[in-house]
C-alpha positions as CSV (number, residue, x, y, z in Angstrom):
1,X,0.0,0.0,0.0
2,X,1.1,3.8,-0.5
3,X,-0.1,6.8,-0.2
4,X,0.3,10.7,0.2
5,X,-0.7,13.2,2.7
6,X,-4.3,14.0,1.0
7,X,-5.5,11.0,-0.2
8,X,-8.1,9.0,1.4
9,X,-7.9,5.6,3.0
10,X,-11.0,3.0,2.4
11,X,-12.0,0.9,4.7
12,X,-14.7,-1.7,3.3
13,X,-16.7,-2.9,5.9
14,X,-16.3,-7.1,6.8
15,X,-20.1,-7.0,8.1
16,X,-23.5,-7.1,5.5
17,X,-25.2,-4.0,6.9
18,X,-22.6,-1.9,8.2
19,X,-21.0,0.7,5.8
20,X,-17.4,1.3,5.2
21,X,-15.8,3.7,5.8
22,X,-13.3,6.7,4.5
23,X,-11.0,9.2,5.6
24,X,-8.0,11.4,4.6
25,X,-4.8,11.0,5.0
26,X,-3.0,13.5,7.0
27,X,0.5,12.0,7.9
28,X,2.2,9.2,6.5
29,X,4.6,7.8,8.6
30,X,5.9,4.6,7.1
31,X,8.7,4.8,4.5
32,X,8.1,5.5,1.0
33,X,4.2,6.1,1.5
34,X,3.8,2.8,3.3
35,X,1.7,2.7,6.8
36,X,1.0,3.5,9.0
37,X,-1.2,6.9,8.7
38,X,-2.9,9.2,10.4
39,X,-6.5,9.6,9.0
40,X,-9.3,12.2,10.3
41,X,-12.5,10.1,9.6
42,X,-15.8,11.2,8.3
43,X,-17.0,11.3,11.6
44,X,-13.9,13.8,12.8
45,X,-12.0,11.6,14.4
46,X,-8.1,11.1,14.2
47,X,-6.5,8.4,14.5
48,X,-2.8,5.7,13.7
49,X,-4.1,3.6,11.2
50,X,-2.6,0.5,10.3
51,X,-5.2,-0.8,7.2
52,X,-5.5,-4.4,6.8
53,X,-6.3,-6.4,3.9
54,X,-10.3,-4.7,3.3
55,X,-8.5,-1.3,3.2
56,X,-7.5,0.9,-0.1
57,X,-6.0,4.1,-0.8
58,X,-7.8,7.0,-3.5
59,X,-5.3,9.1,-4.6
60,X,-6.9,12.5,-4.0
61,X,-9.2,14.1,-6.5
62,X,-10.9,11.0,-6.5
């Protein structure tokens, strides 16, 4: 996985009925765009993300 500051991290959902979910990107602190990041959620919050397999980066503008 890479990604830039600006771009948003996926995170499909592993249950039927709940939705996933997406954020932006607003540090990277692995080497050469690799995790973990620091994403500010939909819902506001921040947090160190270290996205497993259901997760995907959008380069931004997408």
């Amino acid at each position: 996985m890479h990604a830039q500051v600006g771009d948003s991290l996926v995170a499909e959902s592993n249950k039927v009925d709940a939705p996933r979910r997406q954020g932006e990107i607003l540090e990277v602190r692995g080497e050469d765009g690799a995790p973990p990041y620091v994403v500010r959620w939909g819902d506001g919050h921040e947090g160190l993300v270290f996205p497993g397999a259901d997760a995907h980066v959008l380069p931004a503008g997408h």
